[in-house]
N, C-alpha and C positions, 0 to 999 in steps of 0.2 A: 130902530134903523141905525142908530148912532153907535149903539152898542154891536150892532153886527159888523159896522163899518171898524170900529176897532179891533174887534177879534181878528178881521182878514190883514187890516194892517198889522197886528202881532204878526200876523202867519205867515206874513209877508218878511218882516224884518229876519223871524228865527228862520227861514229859508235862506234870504240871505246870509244871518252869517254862517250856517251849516256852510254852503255852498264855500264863503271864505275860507273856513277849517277843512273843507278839501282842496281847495286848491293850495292853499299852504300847505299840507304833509303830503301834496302833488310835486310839490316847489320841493320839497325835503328831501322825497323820496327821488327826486329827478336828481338832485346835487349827489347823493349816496349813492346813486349809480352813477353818475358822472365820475364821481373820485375813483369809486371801482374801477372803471373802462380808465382810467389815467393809470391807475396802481399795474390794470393788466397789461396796458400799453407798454409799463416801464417794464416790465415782469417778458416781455415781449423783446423789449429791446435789446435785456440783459441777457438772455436766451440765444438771440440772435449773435449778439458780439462773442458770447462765451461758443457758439457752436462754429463763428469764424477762423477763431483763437485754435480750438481743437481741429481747425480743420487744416490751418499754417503748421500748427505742431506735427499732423499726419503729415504732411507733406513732406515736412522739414525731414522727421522721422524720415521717411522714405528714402528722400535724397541721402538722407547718410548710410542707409541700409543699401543703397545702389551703392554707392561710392565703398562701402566695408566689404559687398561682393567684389568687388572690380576690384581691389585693393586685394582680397584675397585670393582670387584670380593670378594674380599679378605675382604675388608670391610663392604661390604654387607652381607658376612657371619659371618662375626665379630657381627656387627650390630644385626642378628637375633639371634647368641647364644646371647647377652647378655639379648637381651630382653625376650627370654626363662628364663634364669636366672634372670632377677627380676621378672618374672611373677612367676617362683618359689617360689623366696625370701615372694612374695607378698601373696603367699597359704600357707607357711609356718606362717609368721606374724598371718595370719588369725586363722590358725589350734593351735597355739600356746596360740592366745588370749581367743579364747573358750577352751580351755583344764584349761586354769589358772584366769580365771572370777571371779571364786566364791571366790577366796584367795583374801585378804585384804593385801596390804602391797606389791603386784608383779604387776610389770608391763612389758608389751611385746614391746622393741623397736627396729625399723626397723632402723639401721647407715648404712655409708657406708661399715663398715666391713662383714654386716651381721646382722642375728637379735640376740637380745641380751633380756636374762632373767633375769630384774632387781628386785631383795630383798633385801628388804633394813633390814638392819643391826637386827632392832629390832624383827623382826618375827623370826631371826635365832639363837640370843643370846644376852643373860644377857652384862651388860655395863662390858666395858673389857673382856671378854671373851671370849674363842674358844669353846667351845665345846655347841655343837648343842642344844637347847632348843628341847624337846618334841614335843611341839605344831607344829614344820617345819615338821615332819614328813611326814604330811599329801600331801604337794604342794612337798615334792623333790621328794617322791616317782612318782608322777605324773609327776615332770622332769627327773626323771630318767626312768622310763615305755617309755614315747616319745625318750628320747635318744637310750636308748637298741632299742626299734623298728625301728631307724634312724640310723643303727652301721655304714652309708658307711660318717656320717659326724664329723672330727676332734671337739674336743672342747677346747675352752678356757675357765678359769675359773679366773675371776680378784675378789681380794680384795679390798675395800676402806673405807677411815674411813675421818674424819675431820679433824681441824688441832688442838682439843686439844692435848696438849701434853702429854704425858705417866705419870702417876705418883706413883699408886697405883696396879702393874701389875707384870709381872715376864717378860712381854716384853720389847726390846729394846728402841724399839720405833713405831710410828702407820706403817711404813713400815712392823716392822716384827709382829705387829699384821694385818695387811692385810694379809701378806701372809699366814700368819697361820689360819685366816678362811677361805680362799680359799680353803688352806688345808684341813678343816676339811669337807669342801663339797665335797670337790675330794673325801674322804675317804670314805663318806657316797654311794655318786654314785655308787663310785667301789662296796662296798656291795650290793647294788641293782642290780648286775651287769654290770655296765657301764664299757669298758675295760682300766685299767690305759694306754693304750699305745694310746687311742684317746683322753688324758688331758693333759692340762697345764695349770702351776697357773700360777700369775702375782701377786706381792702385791705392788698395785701403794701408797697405803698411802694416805693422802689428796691431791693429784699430779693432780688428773681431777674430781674436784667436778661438779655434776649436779647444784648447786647452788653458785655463786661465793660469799663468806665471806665477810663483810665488814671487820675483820681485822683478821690474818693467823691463831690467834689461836678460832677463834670465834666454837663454838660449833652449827654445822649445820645437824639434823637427815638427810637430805636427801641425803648427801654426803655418812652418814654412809652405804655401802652395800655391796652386790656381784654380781658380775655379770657373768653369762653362756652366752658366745659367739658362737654360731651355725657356725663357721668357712662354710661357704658357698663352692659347689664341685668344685665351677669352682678356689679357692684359697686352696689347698689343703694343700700346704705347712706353717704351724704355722710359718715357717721363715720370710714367708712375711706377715703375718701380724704382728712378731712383728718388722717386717721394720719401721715401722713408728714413730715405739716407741722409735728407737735408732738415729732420724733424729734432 
């Protein structure tokens, strides 16, 4: 009986600790998936921020992709007014060179400013002097007739002379005789009707000769002139063009 009662309490105890040794590699096997589910959590998290990350980068991408259309948009229609405007520029040149053909002494050129009506000094006055020769009558009225008929374009009007110096004159000096034959074709215009509020002189003095001098005071007729600036519509403002002039 004694001996039976032993054997069940072996059988008893080795149950117990079987039962221990599962529940410890219970205990084991539960922490080794716990760390798993923690490792996929992180694996989850990192996934997560990295597919947030890709998703501000589309965006971003985007926005710059709209902004690079709209941008090229932008220039493309840039691109078309301007070449409206030189193909302007370029009817204009045209229309300007057949109106002023038969004149000796004018010529029509196309700069970057715009086109410009060059008369050179001698067709408009006596050596030293302002006031108009007769004989221009004929070619300003024909540039004043195309300006009155053009009232939607500003004008400039520049003086220029060589670099002799002043000697025999009531002028200062070739500055203020440029400006004062600028002047006196502003004045004439105006009378033909041109409106003073679309002129402006300039008297550059020998400052931008068409022909550079061998030495500052050499006497060069082609230098001697006026010039009518057609200020072009898409530069409306006389400010900026004389930007250049103060650079």
């Amino acid at each position: 009986m004694l001996k039976r009662a032993i054997v069940v309490g072996l059988a008893i105890c080795l149950a117990g600790l079987a039962g221990c040794a599962q529940i410890k590699d219970l205990e084991r096997k539960n922490a080794n998936l716990h760390a798993q589910v923690q490792s996929l959590q992180a694996e989850r998290d990192e996934l997560v921020a990295e597919n947030q990350a890709l998703k501000t980068d589309r965006e971003t991408l985007q926005a710059a992709l709209t902004d690079a259309r709209k941008e090229a948009r932008r220039m493309s229609e840039l691109v078309g007014e301007m070449k409206a405007e030189q193909d302007k520029l370029h009817r204009q040149t045209a229309e300007l060179k057949a109106l002023l053909d038969e004149f000796g002494g004018i010529d029509v050129e196309a700069r970057r400013e715009g086109n410009f009506i060059v008369m050179q000094s001698e067709i408009l006055f006596d050596s030293g002097k302002v006031d108009l020769n007769p004989d221009a009558a004929d070619s300003l009225n024909k540039v004043a007739d195309y300006l009155v008929a053009h009232s939607e374009l500003p004008i400039r009007i520049d003086g220029h002379t060589d670099g002799v110096p002043i000697q025999h004159s009531p002028w200062k000096d070739n500055y203020h005789l440029a400006a004062m034959r600028a002047h006196a074709v502003m004045r004439y215009l105006m009378e033909r009707g041109v409106s003073p509020e679309r002129m402006h002189i300039v008297g550059f003095g020998p400052n931008e000769p068409r022909v550079e001098p061998q030495e500052p005071t050499e006497p060069v007729a082609a230098n001697r002139r006026v010039e009518i600036l057609l200020v072009p519509e898409g530069a409306r403002s006389i400010g900026e063009i004389l930007e250049g002039f103060q650079e």
